[in-house]
BALOBA-1460 file (C-alpha; in Angstrom, 3 decimals):
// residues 334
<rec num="1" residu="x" x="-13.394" y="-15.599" z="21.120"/>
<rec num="2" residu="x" x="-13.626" y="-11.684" z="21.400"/>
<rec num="3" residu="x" x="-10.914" y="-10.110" z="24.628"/>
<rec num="4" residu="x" x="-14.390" y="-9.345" z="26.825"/>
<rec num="5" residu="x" x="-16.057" y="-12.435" z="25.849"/>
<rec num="6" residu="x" x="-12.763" y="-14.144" z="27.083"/>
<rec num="7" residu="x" x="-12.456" y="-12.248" z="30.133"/>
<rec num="8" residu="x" x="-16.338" y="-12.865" z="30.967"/>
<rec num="9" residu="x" x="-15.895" y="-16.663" z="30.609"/>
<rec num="10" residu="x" x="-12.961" y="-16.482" z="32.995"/>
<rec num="11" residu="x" x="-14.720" y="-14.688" z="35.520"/>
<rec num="12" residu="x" x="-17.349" y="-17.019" z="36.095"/>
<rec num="13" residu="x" x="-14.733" y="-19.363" z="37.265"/>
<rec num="14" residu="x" x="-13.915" y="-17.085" z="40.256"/>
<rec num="15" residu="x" x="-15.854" y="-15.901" z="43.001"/>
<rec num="16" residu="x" x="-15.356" y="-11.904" z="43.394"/>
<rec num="17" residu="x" x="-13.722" y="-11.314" z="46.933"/>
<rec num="18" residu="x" x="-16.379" y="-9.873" z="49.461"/>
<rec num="19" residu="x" x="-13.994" y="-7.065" z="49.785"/>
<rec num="20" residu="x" x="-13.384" y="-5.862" z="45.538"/>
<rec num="21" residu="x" x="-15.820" y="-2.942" z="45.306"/>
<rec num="22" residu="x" x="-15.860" y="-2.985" z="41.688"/>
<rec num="23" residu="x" x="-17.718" y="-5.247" z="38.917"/>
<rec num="24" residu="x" x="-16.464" y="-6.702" z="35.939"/>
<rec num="25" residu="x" x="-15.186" y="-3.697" z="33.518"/>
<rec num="26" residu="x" x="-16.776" y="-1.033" z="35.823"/>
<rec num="27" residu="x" x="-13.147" y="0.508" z="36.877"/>
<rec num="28" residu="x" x="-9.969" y="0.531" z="35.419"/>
<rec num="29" residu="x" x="-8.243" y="-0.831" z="38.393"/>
<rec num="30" residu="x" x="-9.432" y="-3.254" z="40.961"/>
<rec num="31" residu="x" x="-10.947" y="-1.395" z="43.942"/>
<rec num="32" residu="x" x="-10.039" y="-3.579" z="47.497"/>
<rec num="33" residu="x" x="-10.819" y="-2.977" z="50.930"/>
<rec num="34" residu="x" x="-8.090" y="-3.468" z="53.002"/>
<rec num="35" residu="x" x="-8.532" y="-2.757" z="56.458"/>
<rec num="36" residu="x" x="-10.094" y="1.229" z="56.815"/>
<rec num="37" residu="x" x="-9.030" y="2.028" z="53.341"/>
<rec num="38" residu="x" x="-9.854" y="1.636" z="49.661"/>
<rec num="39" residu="x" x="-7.256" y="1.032" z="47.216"/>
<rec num="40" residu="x" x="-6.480" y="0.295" z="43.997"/>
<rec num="41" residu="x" x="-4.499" y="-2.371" z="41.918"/>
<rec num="42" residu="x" x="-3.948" y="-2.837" z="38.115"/>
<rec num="43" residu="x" x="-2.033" y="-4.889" z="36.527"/>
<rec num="44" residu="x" x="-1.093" y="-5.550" z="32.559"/>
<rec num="45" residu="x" x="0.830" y="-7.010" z="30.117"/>
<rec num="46" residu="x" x="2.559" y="-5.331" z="27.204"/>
<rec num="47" residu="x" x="4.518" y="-6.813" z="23.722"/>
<rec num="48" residu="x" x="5.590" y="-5.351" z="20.676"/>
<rec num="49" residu="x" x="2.718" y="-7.495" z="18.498"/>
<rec num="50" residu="x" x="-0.445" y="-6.686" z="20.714"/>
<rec num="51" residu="x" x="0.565" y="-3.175" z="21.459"/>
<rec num="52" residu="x" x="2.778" y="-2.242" z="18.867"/>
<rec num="53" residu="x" x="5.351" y="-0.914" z="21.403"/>
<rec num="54" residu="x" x="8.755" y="-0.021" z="19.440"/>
<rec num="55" residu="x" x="12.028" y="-0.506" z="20.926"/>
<rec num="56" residu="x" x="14.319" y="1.760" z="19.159"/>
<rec num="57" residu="x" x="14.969" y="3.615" z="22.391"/>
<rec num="58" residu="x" x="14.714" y="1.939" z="25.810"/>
<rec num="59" residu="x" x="14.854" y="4.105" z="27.943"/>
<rec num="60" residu="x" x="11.462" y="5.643" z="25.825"/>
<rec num="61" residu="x" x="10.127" y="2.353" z="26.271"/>
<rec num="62" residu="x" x="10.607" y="1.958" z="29.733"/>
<rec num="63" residu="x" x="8.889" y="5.082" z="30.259"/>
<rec num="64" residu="x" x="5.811" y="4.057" z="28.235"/>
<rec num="65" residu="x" x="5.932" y="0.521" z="29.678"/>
<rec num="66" residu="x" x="5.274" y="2.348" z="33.059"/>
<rec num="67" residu="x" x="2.919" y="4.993" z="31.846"/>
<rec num="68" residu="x" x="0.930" y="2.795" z="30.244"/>
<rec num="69" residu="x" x="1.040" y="0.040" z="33.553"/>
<rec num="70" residu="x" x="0.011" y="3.201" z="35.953"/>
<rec num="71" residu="x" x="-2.503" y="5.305" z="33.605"/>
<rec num="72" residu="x" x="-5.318" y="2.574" z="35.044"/>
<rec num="73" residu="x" x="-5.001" y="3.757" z="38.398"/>
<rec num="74" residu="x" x="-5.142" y="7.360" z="37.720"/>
<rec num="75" residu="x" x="-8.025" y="6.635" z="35.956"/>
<rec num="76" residu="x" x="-9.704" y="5.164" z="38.830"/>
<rec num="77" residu="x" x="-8.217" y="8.160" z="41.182"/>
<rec num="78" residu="x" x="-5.563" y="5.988" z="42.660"/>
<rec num="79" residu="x" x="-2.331" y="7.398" z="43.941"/>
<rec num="80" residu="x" x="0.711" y="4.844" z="42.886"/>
<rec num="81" residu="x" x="2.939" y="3.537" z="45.595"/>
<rec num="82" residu="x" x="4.037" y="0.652" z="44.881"/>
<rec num="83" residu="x" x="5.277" y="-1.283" z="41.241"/>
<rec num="84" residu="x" x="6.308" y="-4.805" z="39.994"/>
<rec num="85" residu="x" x="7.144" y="-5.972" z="37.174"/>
<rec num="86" residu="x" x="7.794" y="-8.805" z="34.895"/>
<rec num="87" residu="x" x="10.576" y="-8.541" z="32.199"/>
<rec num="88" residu="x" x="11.397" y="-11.089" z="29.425"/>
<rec num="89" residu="x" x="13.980" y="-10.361" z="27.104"/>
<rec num="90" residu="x" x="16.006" y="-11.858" z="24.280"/>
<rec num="91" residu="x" x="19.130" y="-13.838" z="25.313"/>
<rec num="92" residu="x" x="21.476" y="-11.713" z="23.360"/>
<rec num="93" residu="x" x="19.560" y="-8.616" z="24.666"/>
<rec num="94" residu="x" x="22.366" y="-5.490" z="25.339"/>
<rec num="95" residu="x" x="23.675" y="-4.139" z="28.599"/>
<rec num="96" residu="x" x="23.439" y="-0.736" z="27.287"/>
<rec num="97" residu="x" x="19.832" y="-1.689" z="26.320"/>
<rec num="98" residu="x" x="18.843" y="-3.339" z="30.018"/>
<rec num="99" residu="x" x="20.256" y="-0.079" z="31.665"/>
<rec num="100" residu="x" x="18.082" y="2.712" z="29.290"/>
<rec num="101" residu="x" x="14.910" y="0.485" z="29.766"/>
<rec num="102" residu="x" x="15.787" y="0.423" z="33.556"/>
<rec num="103" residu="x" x="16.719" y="4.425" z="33.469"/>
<rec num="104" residu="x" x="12.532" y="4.763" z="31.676"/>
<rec num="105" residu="x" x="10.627" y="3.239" z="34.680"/>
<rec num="106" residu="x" x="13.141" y="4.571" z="37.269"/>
<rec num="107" residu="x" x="12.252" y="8.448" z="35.873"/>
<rec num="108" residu="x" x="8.477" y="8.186" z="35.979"/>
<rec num="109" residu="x" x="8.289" y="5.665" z="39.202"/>
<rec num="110" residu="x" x="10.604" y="8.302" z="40.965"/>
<rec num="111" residu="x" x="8.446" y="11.512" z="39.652"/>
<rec num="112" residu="x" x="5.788" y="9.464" z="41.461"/>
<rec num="113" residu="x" x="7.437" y="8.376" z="44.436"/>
<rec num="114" residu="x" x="6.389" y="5.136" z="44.234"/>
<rec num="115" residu="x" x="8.596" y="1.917" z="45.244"/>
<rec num="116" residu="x" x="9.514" y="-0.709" z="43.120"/>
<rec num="117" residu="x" x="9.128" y="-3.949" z="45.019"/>
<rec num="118" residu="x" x="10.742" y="-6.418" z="43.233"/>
<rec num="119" residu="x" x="9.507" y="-9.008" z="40.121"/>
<rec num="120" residu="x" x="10.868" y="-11.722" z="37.722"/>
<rec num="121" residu="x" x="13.309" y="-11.864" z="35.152"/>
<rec num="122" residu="x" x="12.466" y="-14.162" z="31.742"/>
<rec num="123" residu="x" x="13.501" y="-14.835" z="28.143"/>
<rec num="124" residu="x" x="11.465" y="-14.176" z="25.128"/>
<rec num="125" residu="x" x="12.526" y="-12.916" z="21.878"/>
<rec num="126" residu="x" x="10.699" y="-10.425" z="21.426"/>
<rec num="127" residu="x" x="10.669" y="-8.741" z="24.591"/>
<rec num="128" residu="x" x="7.399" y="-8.517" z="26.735"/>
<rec num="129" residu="x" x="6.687" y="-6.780" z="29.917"/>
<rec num="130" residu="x" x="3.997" y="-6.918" z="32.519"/>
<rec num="131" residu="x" x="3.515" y="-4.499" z="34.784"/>
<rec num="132" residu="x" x="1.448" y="-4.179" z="38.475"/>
<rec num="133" residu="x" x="0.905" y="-1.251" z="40.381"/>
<rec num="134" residu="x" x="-1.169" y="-0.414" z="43.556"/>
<rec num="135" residu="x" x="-2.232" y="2.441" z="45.586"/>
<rec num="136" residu="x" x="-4.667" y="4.122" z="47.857"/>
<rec num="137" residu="x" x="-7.521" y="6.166" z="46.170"/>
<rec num="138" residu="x" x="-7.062" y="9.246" z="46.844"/>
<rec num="139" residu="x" x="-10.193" y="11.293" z="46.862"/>
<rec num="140" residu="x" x="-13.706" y="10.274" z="49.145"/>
<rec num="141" residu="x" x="-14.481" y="7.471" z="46.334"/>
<rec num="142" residu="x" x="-12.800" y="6.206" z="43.359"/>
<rec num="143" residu="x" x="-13.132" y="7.309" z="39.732"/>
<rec num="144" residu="x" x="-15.580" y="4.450" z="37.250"/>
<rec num="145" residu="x" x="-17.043" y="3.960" z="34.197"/>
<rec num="146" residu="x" x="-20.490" y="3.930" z="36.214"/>
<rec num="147" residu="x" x="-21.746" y="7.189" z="35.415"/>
<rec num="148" residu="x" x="-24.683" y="9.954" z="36.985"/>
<rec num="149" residu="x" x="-27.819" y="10.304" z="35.126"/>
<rec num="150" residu="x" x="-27.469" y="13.864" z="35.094"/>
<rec num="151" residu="x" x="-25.977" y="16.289" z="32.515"/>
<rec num="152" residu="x" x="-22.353" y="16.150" z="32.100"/>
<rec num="153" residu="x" x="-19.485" y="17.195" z="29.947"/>
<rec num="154" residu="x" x="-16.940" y="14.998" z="28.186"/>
<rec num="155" residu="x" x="-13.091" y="15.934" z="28.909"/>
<rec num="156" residu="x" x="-9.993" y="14.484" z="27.603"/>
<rec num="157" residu="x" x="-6.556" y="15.057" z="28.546"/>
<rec num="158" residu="x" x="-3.411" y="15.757" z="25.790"/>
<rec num="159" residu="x" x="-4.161" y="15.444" z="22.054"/>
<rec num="160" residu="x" x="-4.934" y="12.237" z="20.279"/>
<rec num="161" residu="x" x="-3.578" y="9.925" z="17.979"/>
<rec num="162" residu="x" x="0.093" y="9.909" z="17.709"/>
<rec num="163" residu="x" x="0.540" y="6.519" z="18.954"/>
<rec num="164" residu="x" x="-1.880" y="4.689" z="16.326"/>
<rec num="165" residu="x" x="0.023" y="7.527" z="13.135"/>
<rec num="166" residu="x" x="3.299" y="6.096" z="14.540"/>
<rec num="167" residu="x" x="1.678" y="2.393" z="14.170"/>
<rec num="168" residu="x" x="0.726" y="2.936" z="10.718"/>
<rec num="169" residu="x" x="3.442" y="4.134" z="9.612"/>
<rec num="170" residu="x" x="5.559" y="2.006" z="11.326"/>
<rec num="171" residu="x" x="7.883" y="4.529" z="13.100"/>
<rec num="172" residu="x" x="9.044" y="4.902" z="16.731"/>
<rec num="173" residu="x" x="5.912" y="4.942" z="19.579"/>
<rec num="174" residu="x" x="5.706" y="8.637" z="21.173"/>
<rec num="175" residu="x" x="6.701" y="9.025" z="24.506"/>
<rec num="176" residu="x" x="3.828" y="9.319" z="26.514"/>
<rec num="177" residu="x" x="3.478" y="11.754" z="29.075"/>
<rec num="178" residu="x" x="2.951" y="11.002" z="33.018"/>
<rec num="179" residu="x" x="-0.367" y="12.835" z="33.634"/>
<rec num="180" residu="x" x="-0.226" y="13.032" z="37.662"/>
<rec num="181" residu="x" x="-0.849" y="16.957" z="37.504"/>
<rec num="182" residu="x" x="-3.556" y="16.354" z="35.650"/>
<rec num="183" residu="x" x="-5.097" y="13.469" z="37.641"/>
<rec num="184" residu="x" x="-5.063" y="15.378" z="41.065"/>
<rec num="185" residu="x" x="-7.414" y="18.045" z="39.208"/>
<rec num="186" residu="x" x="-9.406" y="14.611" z="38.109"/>
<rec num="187" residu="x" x="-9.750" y="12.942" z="41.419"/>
<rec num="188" residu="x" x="-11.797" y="16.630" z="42.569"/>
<rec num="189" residu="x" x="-13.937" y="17.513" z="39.671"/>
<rec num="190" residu="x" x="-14.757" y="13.846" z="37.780"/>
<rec num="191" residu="x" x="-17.901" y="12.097" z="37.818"/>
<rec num="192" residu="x" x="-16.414" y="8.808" z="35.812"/>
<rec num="193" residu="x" x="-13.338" y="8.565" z="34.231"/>
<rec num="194" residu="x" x="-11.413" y="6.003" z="31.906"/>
<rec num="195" residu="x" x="-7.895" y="5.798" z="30.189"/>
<rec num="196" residu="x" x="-7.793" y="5.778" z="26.331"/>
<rec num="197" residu="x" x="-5.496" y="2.873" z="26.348"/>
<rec num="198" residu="x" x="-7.383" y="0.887" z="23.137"/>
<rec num="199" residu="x" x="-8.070" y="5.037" z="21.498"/>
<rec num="200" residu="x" x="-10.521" y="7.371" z="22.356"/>
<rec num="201" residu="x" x="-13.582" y="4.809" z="20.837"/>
<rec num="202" residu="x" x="-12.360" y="2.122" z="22.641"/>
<rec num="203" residu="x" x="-12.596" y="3.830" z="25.642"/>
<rec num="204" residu="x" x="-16.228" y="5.841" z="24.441"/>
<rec num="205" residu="x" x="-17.672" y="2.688" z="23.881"/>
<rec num="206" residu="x" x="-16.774" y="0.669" z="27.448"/>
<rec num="207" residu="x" x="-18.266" y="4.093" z="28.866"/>
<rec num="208" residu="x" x="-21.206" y="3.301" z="26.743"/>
<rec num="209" residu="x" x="-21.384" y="-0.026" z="28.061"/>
<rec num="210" residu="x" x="-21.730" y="0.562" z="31.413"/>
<rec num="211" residu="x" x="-24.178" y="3.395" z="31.081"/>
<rec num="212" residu="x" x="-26.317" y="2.003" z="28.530"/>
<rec num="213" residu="x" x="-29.107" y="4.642" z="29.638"/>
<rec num="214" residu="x" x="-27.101" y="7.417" z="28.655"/>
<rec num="215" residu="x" x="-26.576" y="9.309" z="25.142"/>
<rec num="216" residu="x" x="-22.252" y="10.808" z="23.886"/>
<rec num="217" residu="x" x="-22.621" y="13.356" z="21.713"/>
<rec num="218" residu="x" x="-18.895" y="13.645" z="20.511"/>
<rec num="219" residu="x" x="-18.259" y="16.625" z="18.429"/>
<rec num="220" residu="x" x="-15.173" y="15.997" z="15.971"/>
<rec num="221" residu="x" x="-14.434" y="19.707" z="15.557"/>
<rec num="222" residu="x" x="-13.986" y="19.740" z="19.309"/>
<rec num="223" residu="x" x="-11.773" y="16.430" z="19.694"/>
<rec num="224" residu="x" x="-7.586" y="17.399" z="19.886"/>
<rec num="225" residu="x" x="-5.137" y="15.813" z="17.137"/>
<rec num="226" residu="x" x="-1.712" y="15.851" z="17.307"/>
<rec num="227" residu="x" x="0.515" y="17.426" z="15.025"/>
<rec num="228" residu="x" x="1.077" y="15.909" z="11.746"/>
<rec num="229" residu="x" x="-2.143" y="13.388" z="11.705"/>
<rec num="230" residu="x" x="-3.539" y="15.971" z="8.377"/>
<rec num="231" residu="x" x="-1.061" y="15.639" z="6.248"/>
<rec num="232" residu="x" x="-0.799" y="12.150" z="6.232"/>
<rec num="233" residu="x" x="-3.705" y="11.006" z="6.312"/>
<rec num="234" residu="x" x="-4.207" y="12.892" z="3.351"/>
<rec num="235" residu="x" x="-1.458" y="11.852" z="1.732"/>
<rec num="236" residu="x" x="-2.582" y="8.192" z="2.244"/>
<rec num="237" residu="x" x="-5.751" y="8.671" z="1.441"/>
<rec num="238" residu="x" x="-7.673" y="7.608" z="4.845"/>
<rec num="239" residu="x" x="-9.646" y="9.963" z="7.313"/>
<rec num="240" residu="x" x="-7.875" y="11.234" z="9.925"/>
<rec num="241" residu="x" x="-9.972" y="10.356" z="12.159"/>
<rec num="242" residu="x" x="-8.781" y="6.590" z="11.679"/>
<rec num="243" residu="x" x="-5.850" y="7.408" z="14.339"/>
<rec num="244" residu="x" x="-9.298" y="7.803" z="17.095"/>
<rec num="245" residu="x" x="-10.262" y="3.993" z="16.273"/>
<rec num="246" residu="x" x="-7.051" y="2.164" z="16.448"/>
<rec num="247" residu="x" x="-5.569" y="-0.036" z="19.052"/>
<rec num="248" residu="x" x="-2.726" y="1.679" z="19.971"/>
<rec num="249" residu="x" x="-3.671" y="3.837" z="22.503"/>
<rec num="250" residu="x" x="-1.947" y="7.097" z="23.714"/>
<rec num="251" residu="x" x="-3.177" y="6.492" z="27.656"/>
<rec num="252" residu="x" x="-4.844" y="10.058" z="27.978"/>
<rec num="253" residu="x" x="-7.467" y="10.282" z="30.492"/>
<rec num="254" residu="x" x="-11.226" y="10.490" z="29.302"/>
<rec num="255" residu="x" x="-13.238" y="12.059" z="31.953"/>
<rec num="256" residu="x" x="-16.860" y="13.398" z="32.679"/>
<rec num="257" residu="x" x="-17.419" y="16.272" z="34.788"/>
<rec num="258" residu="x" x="-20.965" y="17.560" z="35.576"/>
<rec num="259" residu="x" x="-22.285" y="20.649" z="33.918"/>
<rec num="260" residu="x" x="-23.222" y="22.124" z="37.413"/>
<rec num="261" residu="x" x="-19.633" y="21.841" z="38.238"/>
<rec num="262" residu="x" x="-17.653" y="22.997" z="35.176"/>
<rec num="263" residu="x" x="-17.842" y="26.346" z="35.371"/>
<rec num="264" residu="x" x="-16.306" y="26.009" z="39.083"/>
<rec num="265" residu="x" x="-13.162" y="23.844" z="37.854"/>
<rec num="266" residu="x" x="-13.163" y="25.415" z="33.953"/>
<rec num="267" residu="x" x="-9.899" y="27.258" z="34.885"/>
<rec num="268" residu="x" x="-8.141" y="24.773" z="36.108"/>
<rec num="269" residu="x" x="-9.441" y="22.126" z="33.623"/>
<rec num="270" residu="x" x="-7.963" y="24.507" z="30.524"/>
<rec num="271" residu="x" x="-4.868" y="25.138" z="32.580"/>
<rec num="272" residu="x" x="-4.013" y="21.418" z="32.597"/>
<rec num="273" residu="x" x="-4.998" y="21.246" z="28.848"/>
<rec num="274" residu="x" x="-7.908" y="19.284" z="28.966"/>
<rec num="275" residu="x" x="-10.530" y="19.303" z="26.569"/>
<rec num="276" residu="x" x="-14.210" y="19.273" z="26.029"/>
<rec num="277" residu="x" x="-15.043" y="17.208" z="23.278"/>
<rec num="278" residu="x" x="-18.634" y="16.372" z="24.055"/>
<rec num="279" residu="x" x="-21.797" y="15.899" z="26.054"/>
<rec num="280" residu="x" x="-23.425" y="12.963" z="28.163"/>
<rec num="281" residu="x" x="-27.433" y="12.996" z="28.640"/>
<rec num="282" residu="x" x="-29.897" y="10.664" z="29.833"/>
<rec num="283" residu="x" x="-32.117" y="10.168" z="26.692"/>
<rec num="284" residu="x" x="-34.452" y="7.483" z="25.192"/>
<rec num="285" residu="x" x="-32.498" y="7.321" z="22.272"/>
<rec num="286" residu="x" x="-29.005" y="6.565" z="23.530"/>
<rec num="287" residu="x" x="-25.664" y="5.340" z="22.401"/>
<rec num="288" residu="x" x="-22.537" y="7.521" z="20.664"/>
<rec num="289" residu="x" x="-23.690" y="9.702" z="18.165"/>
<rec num="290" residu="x" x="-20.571" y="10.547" z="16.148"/>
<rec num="291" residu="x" x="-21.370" y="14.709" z="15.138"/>
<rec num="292" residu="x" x="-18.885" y="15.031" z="11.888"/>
<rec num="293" residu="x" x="-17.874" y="18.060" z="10.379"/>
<rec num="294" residu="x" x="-20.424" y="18.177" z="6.931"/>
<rec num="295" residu="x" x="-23.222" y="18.082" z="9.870"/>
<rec num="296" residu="x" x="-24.214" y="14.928" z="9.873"/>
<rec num="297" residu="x" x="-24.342" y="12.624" z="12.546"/>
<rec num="298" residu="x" x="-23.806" y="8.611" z="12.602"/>
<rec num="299" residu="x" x="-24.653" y="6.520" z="15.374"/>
<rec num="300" residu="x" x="-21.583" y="3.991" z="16.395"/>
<rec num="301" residu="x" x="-23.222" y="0.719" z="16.850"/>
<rec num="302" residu="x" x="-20.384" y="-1.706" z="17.111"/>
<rec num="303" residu="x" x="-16.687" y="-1.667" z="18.961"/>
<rec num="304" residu="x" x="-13.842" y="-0.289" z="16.759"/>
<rec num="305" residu="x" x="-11.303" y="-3.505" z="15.748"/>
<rec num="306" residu="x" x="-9.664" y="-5.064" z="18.149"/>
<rec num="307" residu="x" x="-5.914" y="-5.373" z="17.161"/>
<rec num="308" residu="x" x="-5.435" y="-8.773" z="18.709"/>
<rec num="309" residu="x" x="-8.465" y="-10.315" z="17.001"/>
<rec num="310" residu="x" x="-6.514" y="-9.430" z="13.660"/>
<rec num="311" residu="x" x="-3.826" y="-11.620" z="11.253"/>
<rec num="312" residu="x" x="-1.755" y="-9.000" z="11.202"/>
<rec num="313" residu="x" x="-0.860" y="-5.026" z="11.398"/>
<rec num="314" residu="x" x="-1.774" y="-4.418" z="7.962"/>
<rec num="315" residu="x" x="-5.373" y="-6.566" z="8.702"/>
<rec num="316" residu="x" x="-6.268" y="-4.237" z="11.690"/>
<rec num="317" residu="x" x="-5.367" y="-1.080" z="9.816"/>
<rec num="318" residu="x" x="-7.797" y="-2.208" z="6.856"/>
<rec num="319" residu="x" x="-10.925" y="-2.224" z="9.431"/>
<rec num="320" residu="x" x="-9.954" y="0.573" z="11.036"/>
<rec num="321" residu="x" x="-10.248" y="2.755" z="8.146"/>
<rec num="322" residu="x" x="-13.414" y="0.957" z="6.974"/>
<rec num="323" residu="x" x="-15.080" y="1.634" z="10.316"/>
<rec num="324" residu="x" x="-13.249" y="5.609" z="10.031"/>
<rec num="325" residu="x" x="-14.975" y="6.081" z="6.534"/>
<rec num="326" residu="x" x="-18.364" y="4.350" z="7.363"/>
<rec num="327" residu="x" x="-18.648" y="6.794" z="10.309"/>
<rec num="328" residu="x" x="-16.305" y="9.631" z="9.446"/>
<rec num="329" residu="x" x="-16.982" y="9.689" z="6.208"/>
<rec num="330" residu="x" x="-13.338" y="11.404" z="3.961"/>
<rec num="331" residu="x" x="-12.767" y="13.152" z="7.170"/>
<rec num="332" residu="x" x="-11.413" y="16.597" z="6.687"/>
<rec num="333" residu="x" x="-8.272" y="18.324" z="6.827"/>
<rec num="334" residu="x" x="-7.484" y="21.869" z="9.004"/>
């Protein structure tokens, strides 16, 4: 069974609470009522085989572990103030290796000031870590998928695709980068917003989902790569535009902002180097149409692979570049 078909089955089970303001898959964090104020919870779970997490450094991984846990609540315009965790680790695991991962979610938790409360210690070889955080939302109303039917602009934090070239080529995850500056911009000029934490079409896609009235028009030229995503790709042979339809997400923020109000936040919005990479319109003919670089334009009609629903690394990578060439087409290099 498919991750949302799973997650739809299990909510059935459950009543929603009559204070969660949210529906299924309409926020990236759980929006609760508790007492006067809205806030915001997330939680999620993270392993070297479903998110191809490396290792090599832990205090790098302890950063991204936490990153990655608190990217949902910036997404939904939550401020973090409090974290838990869940560690499991091999028996034999390292001091030295224990105190780096620690010295990763101590730097971004204190950049934050948020608290860690406490959590649970457990064995597993290898390692896997989930992660909870919660917060007030910060703004008048938090940040969803739910969109305006009015014109808007697409936005995206950071440049794309390091995280799903390091997967492929089996080298060490990036660090990613805390994007709080960035998010207290967000919280004032977004209509909907949603982290990139399956890649940018993961993410373009649930956005489609829950605005099924509304047309993307992403424009490829427009969309940010990081540094050396050309040369390998053609040096492999694939479009480089395969790194936007993998699993391994870099946690950017992907964010609409209404043409009416863009030209009143474009300075700040380029001074936190955010991007336009496309527009939102209510139109008969919706869905994402994919604007490629020879002119032509394909129409995504199905969700990019899902790496858990795959045998392997090596099965995952094969669809994503099938998907990458039926709707890319050879890409092309700058």
């Amino acid at each position: 069974m498919k991750e949302y078909d799973l997650i739809r089955e299990i909510a059935k089970k459950f009543p929603r609470s009559k204070f969660q303001k949210n529906a299924l898959f309409e926020c990236d964090s759980e929006i609760i009522l508790i007492g006067n104020e809205i806030w915001g919870m997330s939680m999620d779970e993270f392993s070297s085989e479903e998110d191809l997490f490396t290792a090599e450094d832990p205090v790098r991984l302890g950063n991204n572990l936490t990153v990655a846990t608190l990217s949902d609540l910036f997404a939904a315009g939550v401020e973090p103030k409090f974290f838990m965790h869940s560690i499991s680790l091999p028996r034999d695991v390292e001091r030295e290796f224990i105190d780096g991962l620690m010295d990763g979610i101590r730097k971004v938790l204190a950049a934050l000031g948020c608290a860690l409360c406490g959590g649970d210690i457990g064995t597993a070889d290898p390692w896997r870590f989930c992660g909870f955080g919660m917060g007030p939302v910060a703004s008048a109303k938090a940040l969803t998928h739910r969109l305006p039917i009015e014109p808007q602009q697409l936005w995206i934090t950071g440049k794309l695709g390091d995280a799903n070239l390091a997967a492929l080529q089996k080298t060490q995850t990036p660090e990613f980068e805390l994007r709080n500056k960035e998010t207290q911009l967000i919280r004032l000029c977004a209509s909907g917003c949603i982290d990139t934490s399956g890649g940018l079409f993961d993410a373009l896609w649930i956005l489609h989902g829950q605005n099924p009235q509304l047309r993307f028009d992403i424009r490829m030229d427009n969309i940010p790569l990081a540094e050396g995503i050309d040369s390998v790709a053609k040096a492999e042979g694939f479009p480089r535009e395969s790194v936007l339809l993998g699993g391994a997400g870099e946690y950017e923020l992907l964010f609409a902002v209404l043409e009416s109000d863009v030209s009143r936040f474009i300075n700040d919005l380029l001074s936190i180097g955010a991007t336009s990479i496309g527009t939102i319109r209510q139109h008969r003919s919706s869905g994402i149409y994919v604007h490629r670089y020879d002119g032509l334009t394909r129409i995504m009609t199905e969700a990019p692979p899902c790496p858990r629903e795959a045998a392997n690394i090596e099965e995952h990578v094969g669809s994503v570049i099938t998907m990458a060439r039926s709707l890319f087409g050879s890409g092309k290099a700058k």
